[in-house]
FIKOLZA-1660 file (N, C-alpha, C; in steps of 0.1 Angstrom, whole numbers, plus 5000, padded with zeros to 4 digits):
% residues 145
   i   px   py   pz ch aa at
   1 1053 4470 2089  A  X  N
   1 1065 4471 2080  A  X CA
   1 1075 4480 2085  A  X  C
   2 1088 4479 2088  A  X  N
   2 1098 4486 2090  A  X CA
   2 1101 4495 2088  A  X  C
   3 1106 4507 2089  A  X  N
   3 1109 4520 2085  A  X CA
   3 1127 4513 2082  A  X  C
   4 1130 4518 2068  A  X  N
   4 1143 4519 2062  A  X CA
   4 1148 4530 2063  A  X  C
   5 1162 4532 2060  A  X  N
   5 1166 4546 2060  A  X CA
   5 1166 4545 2045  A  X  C
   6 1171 4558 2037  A  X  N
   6 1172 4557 2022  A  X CA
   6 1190 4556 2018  A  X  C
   7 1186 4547 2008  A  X  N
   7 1203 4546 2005  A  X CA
   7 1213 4556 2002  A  X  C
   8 1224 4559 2013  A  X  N
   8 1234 4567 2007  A  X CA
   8 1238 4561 1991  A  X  C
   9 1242 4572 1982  A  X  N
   9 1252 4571 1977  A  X CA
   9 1265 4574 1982  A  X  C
  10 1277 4563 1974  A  X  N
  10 1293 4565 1977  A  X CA
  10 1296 4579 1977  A  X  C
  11 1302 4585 1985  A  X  N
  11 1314 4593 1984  A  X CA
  11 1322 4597 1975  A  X  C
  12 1322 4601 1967  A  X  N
  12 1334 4604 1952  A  X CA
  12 1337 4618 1956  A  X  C
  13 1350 4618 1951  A  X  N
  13 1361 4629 1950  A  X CA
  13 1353 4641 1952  A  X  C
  14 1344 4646 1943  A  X  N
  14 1338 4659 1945  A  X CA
  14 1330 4660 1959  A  X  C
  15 1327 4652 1963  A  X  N
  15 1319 4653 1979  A  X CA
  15 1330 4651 1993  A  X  C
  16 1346 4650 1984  A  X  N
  16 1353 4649 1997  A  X CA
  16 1357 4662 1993  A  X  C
  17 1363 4668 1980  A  X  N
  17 1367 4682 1977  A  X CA
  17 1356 4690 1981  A  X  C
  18 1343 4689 1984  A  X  N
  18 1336 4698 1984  A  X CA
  18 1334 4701 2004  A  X  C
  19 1335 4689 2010  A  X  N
  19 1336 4692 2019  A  X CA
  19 1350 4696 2030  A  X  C
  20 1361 4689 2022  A  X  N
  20 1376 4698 2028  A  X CA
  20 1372 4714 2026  A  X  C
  21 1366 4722 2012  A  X  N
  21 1360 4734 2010  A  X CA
  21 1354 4738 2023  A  X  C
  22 1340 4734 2025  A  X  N
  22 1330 4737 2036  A  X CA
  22 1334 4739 2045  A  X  C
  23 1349 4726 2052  A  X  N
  23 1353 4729 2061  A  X CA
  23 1365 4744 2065  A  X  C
  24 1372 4745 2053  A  X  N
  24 1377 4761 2057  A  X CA
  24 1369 4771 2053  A  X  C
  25 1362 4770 2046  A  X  N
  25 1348 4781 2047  A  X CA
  25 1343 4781 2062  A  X  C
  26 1339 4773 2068  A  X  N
  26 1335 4773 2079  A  X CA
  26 1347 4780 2092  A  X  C
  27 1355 4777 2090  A  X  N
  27 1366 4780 2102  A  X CA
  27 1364 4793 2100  A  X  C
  28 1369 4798 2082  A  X  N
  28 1370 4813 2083  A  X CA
  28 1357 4822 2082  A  X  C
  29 1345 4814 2083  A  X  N
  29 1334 4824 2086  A  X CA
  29 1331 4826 2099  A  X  C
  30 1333 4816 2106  A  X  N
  30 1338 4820 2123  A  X CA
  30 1345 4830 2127  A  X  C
  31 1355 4831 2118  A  X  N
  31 1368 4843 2125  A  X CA
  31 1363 4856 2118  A  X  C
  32 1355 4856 2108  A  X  N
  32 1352 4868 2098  A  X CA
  32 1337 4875 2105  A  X  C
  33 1327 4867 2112  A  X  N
  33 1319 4868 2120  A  X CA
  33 1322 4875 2134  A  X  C
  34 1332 4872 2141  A  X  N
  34 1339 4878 2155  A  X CA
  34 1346 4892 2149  A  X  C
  35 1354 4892 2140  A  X  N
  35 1360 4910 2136  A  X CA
  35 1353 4913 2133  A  X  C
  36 1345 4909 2117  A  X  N
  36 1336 4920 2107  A  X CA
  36 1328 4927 2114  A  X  C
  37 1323 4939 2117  A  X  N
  37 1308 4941 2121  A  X CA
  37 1299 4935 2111  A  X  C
  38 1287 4934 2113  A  X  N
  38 1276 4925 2106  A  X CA
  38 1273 4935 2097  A  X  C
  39 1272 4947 2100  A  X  N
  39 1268 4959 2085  A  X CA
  39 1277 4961 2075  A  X  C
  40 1290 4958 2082  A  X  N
  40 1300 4957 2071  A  X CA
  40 1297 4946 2059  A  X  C
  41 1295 4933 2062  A  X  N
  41 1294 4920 2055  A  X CA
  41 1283 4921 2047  A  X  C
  42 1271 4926 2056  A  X  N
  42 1261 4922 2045  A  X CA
  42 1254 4937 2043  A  X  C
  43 1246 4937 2032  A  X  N
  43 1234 4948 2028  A  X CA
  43 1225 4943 2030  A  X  C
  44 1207 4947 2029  A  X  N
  44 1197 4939 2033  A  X CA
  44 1195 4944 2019  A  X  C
  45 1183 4935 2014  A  X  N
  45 1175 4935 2001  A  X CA
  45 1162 4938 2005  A  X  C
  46 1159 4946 1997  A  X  N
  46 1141 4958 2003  A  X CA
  46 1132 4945 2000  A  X  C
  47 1125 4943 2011  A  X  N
  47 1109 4935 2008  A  X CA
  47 1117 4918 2007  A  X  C
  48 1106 4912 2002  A  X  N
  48 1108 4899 1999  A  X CA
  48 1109 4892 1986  A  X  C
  49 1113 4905 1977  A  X  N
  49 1116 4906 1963  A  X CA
  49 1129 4897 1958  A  X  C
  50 1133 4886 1952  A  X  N
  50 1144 4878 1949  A  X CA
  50 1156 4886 1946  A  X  C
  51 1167 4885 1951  A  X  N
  51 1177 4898 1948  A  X CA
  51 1179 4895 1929  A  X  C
  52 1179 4906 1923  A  X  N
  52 1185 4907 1907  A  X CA
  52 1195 4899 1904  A  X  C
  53 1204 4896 1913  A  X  N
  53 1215 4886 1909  A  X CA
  53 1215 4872 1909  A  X  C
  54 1203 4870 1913  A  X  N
  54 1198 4855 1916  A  X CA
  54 1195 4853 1903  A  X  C
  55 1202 4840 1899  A  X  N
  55 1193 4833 1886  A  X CA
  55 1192 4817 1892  A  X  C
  56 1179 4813 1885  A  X  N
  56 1174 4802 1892  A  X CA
  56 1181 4788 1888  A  X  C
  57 1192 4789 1881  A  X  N
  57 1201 4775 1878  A  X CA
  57 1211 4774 1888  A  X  C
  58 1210 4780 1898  A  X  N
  58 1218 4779 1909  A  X CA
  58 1215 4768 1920  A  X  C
  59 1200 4763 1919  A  X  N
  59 1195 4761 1931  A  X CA
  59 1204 4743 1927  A  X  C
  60 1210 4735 1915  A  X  N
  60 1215 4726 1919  A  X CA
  60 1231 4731 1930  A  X  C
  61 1237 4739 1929  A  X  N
  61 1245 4741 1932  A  X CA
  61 1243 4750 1949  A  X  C
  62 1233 4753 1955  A  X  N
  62 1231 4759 1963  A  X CA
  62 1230 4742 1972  A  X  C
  63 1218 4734 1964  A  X  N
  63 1219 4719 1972  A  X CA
  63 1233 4716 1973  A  X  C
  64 1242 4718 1966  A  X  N
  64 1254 4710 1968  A  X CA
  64 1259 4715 1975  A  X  C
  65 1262 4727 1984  A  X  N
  65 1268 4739 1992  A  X CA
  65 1260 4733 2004  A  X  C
  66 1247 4734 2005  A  X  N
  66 1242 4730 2015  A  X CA
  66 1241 4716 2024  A  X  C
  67 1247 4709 2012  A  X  N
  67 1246 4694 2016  A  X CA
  67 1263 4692 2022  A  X  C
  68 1272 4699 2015  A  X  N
  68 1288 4695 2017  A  X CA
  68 1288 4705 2035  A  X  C
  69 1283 4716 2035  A  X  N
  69 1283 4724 2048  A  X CA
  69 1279 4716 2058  A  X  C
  70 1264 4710 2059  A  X  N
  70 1259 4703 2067  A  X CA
  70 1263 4690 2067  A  X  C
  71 1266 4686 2058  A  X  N
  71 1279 4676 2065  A  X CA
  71 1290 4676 2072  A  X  C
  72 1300 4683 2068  A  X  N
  72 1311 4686 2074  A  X CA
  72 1309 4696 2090  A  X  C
  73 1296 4703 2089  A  X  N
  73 1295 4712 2105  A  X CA
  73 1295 4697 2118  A  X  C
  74 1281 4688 2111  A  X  N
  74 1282 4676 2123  A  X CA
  74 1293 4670 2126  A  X  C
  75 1305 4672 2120  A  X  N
  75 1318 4665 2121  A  X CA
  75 1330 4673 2127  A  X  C
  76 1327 4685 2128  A  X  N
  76 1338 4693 2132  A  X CA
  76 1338 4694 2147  A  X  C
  77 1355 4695 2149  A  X  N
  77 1350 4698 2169  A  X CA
  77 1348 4707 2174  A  X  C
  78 1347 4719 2168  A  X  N
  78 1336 4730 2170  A  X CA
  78 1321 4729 2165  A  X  C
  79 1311 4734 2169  A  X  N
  79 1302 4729 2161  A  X CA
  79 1295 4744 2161  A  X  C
  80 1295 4749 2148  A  X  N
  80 1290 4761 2142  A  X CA
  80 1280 4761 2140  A  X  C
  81 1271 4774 2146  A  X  N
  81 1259 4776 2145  A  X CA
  81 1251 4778 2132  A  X  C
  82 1241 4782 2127  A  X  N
  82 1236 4786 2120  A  X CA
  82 1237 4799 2108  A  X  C
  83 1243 4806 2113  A  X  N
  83 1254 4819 2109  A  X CA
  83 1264 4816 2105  A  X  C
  84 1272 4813 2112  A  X  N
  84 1285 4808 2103  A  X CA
  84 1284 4795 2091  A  X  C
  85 1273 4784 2096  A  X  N
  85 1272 4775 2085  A  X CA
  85 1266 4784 2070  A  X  C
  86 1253 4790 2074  A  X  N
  86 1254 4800 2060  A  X CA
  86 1260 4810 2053  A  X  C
  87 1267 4817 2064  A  X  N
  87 1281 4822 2056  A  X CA
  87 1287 4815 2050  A  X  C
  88 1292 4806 2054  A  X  N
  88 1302 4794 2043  A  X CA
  88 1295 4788 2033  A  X  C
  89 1285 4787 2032  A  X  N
  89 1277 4784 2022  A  X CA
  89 1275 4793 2008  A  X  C
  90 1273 4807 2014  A  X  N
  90 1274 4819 2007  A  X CA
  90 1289 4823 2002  A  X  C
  91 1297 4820 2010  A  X  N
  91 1309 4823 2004  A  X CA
  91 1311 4809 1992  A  X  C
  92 1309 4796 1997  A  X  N
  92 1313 4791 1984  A  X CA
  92 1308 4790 1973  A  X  C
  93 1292 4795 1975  A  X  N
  93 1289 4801 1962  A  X CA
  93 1296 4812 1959  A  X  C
  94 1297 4824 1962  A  X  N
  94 1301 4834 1957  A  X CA
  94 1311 4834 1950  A  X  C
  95 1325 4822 1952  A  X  N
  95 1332 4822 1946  A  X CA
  95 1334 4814 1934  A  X  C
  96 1323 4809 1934  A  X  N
  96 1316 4799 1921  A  X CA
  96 1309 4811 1912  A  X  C
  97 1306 4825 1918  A  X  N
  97 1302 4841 1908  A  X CA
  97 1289 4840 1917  A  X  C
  98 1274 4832 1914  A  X  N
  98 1266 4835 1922  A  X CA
  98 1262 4840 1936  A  X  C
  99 1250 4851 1937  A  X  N
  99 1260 4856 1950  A  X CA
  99 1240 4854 1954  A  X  C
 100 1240 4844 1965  A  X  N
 100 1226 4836 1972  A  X CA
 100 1225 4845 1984  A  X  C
 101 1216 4853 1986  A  X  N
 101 1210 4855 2002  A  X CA
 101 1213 4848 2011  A  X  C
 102 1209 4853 2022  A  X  N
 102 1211 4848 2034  A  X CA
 102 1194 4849 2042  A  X  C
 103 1185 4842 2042  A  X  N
 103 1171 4843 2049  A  X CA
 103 1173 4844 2068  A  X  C
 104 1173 4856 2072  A  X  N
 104 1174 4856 2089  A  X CA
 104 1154 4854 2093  A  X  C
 105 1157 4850 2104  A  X  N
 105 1144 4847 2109  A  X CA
 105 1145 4846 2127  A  X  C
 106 1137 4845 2135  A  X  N
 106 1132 4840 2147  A  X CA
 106 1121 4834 2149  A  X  C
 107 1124 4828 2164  A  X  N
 107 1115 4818 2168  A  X CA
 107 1110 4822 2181  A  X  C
 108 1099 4822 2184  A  X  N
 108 1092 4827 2196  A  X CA
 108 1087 4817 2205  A  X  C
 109 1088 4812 2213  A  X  N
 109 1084 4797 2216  A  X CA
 109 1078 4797 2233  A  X  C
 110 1073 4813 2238  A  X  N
 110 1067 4813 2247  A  X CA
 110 1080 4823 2255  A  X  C
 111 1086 4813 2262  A  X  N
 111 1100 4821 2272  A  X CA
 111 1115 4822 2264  A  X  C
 112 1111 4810 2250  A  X  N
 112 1128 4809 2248  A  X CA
 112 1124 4814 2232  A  X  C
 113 1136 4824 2231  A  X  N
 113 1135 4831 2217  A  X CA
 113 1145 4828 2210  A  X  C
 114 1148 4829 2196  A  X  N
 114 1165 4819 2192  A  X CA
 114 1161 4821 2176  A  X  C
 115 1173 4827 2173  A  X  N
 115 1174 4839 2157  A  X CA
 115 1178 4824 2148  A  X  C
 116 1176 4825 2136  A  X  N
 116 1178 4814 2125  A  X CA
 116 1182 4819 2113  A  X  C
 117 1193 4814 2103  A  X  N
 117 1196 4818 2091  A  X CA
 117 1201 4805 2084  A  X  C
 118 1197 4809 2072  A  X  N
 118 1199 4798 2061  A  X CA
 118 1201 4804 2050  A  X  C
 119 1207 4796 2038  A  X  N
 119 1206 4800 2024  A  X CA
 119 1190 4801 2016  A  X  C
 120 1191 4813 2009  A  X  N
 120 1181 4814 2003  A  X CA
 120 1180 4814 1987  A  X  C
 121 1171 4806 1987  A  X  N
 121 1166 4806 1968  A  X CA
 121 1155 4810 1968  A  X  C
 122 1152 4812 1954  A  X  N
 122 1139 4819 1950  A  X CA
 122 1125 4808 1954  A  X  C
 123 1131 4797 1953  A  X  N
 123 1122 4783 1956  A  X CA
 123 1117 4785 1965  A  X  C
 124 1126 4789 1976  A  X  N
 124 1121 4789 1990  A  X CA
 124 1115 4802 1997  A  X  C
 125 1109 4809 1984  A  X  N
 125 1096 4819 1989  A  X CA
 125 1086 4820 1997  A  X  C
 126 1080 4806 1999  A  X  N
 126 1070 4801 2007  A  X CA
 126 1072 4800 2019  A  X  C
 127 1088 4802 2022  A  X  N
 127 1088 4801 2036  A  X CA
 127 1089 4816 2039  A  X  C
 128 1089 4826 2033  A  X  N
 128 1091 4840 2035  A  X CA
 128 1080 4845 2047  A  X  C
 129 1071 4841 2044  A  X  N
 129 1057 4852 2054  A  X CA
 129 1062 4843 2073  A  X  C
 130 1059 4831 2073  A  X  N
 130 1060 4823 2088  A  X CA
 130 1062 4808 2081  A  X  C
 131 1066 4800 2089  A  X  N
 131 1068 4787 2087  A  X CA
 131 1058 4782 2096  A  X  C
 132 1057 4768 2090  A  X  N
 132 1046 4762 2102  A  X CA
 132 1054 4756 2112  A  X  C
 133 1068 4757 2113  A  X  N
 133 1078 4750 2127  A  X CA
 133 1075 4762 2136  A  X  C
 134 1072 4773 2132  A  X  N
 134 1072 4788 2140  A  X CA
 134 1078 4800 2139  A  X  C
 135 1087 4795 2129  A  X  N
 135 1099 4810 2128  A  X CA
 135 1091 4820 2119  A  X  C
 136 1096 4829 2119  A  X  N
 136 1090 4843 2116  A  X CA
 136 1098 4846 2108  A  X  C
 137 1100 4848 2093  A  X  N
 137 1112 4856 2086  A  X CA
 137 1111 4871 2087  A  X  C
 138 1125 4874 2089  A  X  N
 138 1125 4889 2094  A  X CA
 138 1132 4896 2080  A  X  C
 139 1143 4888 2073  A  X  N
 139 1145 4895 2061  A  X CA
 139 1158 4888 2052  A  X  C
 140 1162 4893 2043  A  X  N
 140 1171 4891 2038  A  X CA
 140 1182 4896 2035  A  X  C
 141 1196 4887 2035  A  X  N
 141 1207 4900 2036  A  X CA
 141 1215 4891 2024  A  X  C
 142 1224 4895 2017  A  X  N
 142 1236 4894 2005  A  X CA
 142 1247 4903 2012  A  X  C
 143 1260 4895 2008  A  X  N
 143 1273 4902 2008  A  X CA
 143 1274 4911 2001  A  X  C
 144 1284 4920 2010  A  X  N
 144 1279 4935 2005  A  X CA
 144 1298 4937 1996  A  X  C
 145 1301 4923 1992  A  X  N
 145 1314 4928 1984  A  X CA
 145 1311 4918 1974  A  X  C
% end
């Protein structure tokens, strides 16, 4: 039997407004990444404890951040790493009030080593100790404004 893909849904308004968003979030977490120092931007959160400002009705709106970012990064003619995609991610929540982690991690793969960050929800606790792809979570950071 065939492997299908799964059916997109259309495009509407909010998924092109959400990704014209993404995309200057993205440009300006590039440029805010090169000046900021990194201790400036972020604070770390002690242990693997869910930051206090997290409330768990976010996580539809963290998918929506995540889905309009990763859309719009495959299409830009820069193509922004991992860091900057979750900065932008973080920034458009934050200006929606919620203010979501940032999960940093690495990957050890024998000779080649290569650092990883994503948005984090409370959901995604289970990836806190090791993932079974390999990465190692090292911690978590929130904007420190």
């Amino acid at each position: 039997m065939p492997v299908t893909e799964p059916a997109r849904r259309p495009l509407g308004a909010r998924d092109l407004l959400d990704g014209a968003e993404a995309a200057a979030w993205l440009a300006f977490a590039g440029v805010l990444l090169r000046v900021v120092p990194f201790g400036r931007l972020f604070r770390e959160l002690p242990g693997d404890n869910p930051d206090p400002d997290f409330d768990p009705k976010v996580e539809v709106l963290v998918a929506r951040v995540r889905r309009a970012v990763g859309a719009v990064s495959d299409r830009l003619p820069w193509s922004p790493s991992c860091l900057p995609r979750a900065l932008a991610g973080v920034l458009m929540c934050r200006v929606r009030g919620p203010r979501v982690p940032i999960a940093l991690g690495v990957t050890n793969g024998g000779r080649r080593f290569g650092a990883h960050a994503r948005l984090d929800l409370a959901s995604d606790a289970a990836l806190a100790a090791s993932s079974p792809d390999g990465r190692t979570h090292l911690g978590r950071v929130v904007l420190s404004f």
